[in-house]
C-alpha positions as CSV (number, residue, x, y, z in Angstrom):
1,X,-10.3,67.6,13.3
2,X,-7.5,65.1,11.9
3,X,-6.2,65.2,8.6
4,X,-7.8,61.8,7.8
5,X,-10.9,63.4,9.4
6,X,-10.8,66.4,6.8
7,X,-10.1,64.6,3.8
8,X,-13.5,62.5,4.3
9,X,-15.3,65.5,4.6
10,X,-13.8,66.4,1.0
11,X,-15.5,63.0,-0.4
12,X,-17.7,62.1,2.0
13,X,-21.6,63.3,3.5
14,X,-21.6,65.1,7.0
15,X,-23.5,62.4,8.5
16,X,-20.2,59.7,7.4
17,X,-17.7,61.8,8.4
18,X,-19.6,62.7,11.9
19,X,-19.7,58.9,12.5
20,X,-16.1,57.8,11.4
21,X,-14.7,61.0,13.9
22,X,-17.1,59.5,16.5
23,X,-14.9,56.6,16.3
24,X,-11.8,57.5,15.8
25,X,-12.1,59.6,19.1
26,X,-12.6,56.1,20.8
27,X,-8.8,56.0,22.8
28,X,-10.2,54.1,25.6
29,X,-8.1,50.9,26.1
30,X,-4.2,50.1,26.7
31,X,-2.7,51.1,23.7
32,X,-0.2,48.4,23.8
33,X,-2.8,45.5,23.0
34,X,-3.6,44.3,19.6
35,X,-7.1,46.1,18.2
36,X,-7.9,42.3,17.5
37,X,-6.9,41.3,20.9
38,X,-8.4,44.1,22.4
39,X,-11.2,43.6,20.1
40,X,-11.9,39.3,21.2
41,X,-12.4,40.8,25.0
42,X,-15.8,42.2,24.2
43,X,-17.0,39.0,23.1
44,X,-18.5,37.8,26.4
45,X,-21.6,36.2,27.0
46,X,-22.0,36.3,23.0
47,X,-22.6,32.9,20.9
48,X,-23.7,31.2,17.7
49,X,-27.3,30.5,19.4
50,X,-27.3,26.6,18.3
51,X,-25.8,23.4,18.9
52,X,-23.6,22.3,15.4
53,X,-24.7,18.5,15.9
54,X,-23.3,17.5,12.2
55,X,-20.2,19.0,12.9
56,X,-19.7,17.6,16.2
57,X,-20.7,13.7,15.0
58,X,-17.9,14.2,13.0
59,X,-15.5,15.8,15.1
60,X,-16.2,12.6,17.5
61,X,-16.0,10.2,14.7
62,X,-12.3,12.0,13.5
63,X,-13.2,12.5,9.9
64,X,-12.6,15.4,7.8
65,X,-14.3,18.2,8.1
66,X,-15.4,20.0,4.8
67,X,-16.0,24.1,5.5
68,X,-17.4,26.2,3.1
69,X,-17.0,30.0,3.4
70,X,-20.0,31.5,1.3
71,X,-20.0,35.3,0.5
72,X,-18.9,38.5,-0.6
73,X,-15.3,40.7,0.2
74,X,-15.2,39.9,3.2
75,X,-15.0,36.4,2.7
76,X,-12.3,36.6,0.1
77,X,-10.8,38.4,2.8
78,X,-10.6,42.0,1.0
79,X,-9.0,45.0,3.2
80,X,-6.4,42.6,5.2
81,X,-4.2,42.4,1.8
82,X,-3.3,38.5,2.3
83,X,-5.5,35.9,1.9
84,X,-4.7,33.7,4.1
85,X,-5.6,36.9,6.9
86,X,-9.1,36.4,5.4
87,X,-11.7,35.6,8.4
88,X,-12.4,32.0,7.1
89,X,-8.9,31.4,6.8
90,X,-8.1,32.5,10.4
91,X,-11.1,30.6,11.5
92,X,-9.7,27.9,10.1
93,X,-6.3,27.8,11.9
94,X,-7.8,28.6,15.4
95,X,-10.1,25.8,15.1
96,X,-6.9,23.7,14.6
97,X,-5.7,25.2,17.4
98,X,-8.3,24.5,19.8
99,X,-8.4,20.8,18.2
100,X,-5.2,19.8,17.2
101,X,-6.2,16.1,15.9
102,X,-8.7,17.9,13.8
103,X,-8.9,17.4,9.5
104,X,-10.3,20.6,8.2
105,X,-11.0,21.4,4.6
106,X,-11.9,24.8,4.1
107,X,-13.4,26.3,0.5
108,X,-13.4,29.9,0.4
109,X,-16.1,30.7,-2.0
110,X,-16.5,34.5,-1.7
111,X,-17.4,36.9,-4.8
112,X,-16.7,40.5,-4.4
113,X,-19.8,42.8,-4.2
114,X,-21.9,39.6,-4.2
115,X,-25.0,40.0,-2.5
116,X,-28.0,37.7,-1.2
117,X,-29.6,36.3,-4.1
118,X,-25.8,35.9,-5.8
119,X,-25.2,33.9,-2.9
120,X,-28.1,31.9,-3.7
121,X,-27.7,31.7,-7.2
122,X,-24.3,29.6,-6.6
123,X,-25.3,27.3,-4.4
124,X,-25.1,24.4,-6.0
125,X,-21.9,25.1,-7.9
126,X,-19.6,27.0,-5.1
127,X,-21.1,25.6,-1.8
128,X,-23.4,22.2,-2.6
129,X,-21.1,20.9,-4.6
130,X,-18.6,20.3,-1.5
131,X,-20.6,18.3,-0.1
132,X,-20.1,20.5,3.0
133,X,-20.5,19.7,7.1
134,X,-20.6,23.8,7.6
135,X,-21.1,26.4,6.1
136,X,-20.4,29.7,7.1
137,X,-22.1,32.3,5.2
138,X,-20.9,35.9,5.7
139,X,-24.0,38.0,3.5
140,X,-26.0,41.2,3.4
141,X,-23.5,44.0,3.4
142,X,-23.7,44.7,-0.5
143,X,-27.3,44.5,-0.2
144,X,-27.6,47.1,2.7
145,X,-24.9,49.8,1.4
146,X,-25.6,48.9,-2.4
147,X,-27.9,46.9,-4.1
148,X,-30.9,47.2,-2.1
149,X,-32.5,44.8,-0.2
150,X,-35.2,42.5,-2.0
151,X,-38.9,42.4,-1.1
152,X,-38.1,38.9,-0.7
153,X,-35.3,38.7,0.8
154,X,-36.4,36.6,4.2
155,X,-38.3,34.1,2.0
156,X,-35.1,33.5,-0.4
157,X,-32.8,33.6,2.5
158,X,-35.1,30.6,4.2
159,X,-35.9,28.8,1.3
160,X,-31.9,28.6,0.6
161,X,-31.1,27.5,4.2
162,X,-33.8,24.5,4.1
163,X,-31.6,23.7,1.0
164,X,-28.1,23.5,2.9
165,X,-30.2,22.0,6.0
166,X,-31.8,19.0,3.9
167,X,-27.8,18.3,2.3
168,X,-26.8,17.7,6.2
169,X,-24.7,21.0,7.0
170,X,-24.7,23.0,9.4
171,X,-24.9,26.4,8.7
172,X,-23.4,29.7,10.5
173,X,-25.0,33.9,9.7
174,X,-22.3,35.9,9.5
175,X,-24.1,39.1,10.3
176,X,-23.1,43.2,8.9
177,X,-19.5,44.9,9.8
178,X,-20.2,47.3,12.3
179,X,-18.7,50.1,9.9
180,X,-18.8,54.1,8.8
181,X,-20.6,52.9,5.1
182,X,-23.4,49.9,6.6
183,X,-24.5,52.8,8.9
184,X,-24.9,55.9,6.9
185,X,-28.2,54.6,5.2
186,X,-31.1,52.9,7.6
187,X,-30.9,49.5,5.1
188,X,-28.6,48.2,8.0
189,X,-31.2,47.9,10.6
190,X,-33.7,45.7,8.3
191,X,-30.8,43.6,7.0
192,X,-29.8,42.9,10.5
193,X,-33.5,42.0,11.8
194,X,-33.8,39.9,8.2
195,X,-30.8,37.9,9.3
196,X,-31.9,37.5,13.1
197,X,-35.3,36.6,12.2
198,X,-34.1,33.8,9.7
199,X,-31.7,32.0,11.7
200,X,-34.2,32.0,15.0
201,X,-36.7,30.6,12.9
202,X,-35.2,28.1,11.0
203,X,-32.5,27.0,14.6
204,X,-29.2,27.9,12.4
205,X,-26.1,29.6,14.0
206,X,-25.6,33.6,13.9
207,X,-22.3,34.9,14.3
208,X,-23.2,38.3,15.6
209,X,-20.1,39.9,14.0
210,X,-22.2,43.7,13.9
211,X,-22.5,43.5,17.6
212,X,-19.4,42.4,18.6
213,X,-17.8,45.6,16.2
214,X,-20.1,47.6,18.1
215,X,-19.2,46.7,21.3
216,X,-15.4,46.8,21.1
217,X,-15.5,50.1,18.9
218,X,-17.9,52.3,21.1
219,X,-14.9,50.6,23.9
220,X,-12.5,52.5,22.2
221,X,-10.6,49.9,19.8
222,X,-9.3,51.3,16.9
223,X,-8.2,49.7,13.6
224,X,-10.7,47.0,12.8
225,X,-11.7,49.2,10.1
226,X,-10.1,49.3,6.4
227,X,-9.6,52.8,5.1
228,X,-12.4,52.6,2.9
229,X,-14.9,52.6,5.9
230,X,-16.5,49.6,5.0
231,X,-14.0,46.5,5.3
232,X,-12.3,44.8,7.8
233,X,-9.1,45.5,8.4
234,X,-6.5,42.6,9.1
235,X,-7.0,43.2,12.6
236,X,-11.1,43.4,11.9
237,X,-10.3,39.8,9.9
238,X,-8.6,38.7,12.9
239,X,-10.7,39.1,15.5
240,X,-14.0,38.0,13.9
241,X,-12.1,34.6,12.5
242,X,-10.9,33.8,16.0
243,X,-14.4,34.8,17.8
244,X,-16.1,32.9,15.3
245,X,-13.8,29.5,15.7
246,X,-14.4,29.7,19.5
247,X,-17.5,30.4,19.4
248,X,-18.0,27.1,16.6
249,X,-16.0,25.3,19.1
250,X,-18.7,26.0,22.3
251,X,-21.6,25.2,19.8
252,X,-19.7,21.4,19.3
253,X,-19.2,21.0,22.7
C-alpha cells in the first residue's frame, strides 16, 4: 500500500480507501501524455444528445454569444487553484478555438457546496438575468455526497428547465465527477438516473462528464482527481472543459 494509500485509511472508511487504491493502481497508458490528453481519448462516440438550435442561429448570424455557467465548486473551478483553469472557463477558450470569429460572453455563476434547489433558487438573479443563449449547468454532486437528494428533485429540476427553455436558451447537464467521495454512498446512482431522465424528457443537452471519468480512469489515467477525492483536478478541469466545447460544437453543427 502507498503512503497516500495509508494515510486515507487513517481518515477515511475501508470501502473509500479500497476504491481510491483501485484507482490509483490504474498505470495503463503512456506515461508521457497529459492525464487530460490522455483523458479526451475516451471520449468517443460520446455527445450532448441534442441539437443547440439557439446557439447555432446565433453562431450563423455572428452575434455574441452570452454563456452562463450555473453551479457549485466545480463550476467556480475549485481543486485546479486558478480560475481561469475552471471547466467553463476552458470551455470557453476551446470554443474560440474551434471558431475563431466567434463573440463569447461567459458568466461563471457557481456557489460552493450549492446544490439543486440553490441552483434554482438563483435563477433569476445569477443565470436569467443574463439573458443567456446557454447555459451550462454543472449540478447534483453536493446533493449526492451531502445534502441529500429531495423527494422532488426530478419535478424541481424540470420545472426549472421549462423556465430557462421558455427565456430561449439552450441548456447543457453537466452530470457527477466520477470520483472516490460521489461513489462511497449509493445517492450517486439516483442522482445520475434523475439527471438522465430529465434531460431525455424535456430534449436538453447532457454532458456525460461521470461516464467519460469512468472510462478514462478504469483506462488507467491518473490525476483527474484533486486530493480531496471529490474535485477535479486541473487536469480533471481540463479535459471535461475541452470535451464539453467539442462536443457543444458537434451539437451546432
Amino acid at each position: 500500500m502507498s503512503n497516500f494509500l495509508r494515510l486515507l485509511a487513517l481518515v477515511l472508511p475501508p470501502a473509500l480507501v479500497a476504491v481510491c487504491g483501485t484507482a490509483s493502481r490504474a498505470q495503463a497508458l503512456d506515461e508521457t501524455s497529459s492525464p487530460s490528453n490522455a483523458c479526451l481519448a475516451f471520449k468517443g462516440g460520446l455527445s450532448l444528445g441534442v441539437p443547440l438550435p439557439h446557439l447555432k442561429a446565433k453562431l450563423r448570424a455572428g452575434r455574441r454569444l452570452v454563456v452562463v455557467a450555473l453551479g457549485s465548486s466545480s463550476t467556480t473551478g475549485f481543486g485546479s487553484f486558478r480560475t481561469d483553469a475552471a471547466f467553463p472557463e476552458v470551455m470557453k477558450q476551446e470554443l474560440l478555438r474551434l471558431r475563431p470569429s466567434a463573440q463569447i460572453e461567459l458568466i461563471n455563476s457557481g456557489r460552493i457546496m450549492d446544490n439543486i434547489p440553490g441552483n434554482i433558487a438563483r435563477l433569476d438573479a445569477d443565470v436569467l438575468h443574463y439573458n443567456p443563449d446557454l447555459v451550462v449547468w454543472q449540478l447534483g454532486s453536493n446533493d449526492a455526497v451531502w445534502r441529500g437528494i429531495a423527494d422532488n428533485a426530478k419535478e424541481m429540476l424540470s420545472d426549472a428547465i421549462r423556465r430557462l427553455k421558455a427565456a430561449n436558451a439552450d441548456i447543457v447537464l453537466v452530470d457527477l465527477q466520477y470520483a472516490p467521495l460521489v461513489l462511497i454512498t449509493s445517492r450517486y446512482v439516483r442522482m445520475e438516473q434523475i439527471i438522465s431522465d430529465v434531460a431525455r424528457e424535456e430534449n436538453v443537452g447532457h454532458f456525460p462528464r461521470f461516464l467519460l471519468m469512468k472510462r478514462a480512469i478504469d483506462g488507467g489515467v491518473k490525476g483527474l482527481v484533486w486530493w480531496d477525492g471529490l474535485h477535479n483536478s486541473a487536469e480533471g478541469h481540463k479535459c471535461i472543459g475541452v470535451a464539453l466545447a467539442q462536443m457543444i460544437d458537434a451539437a451546432v453543427q
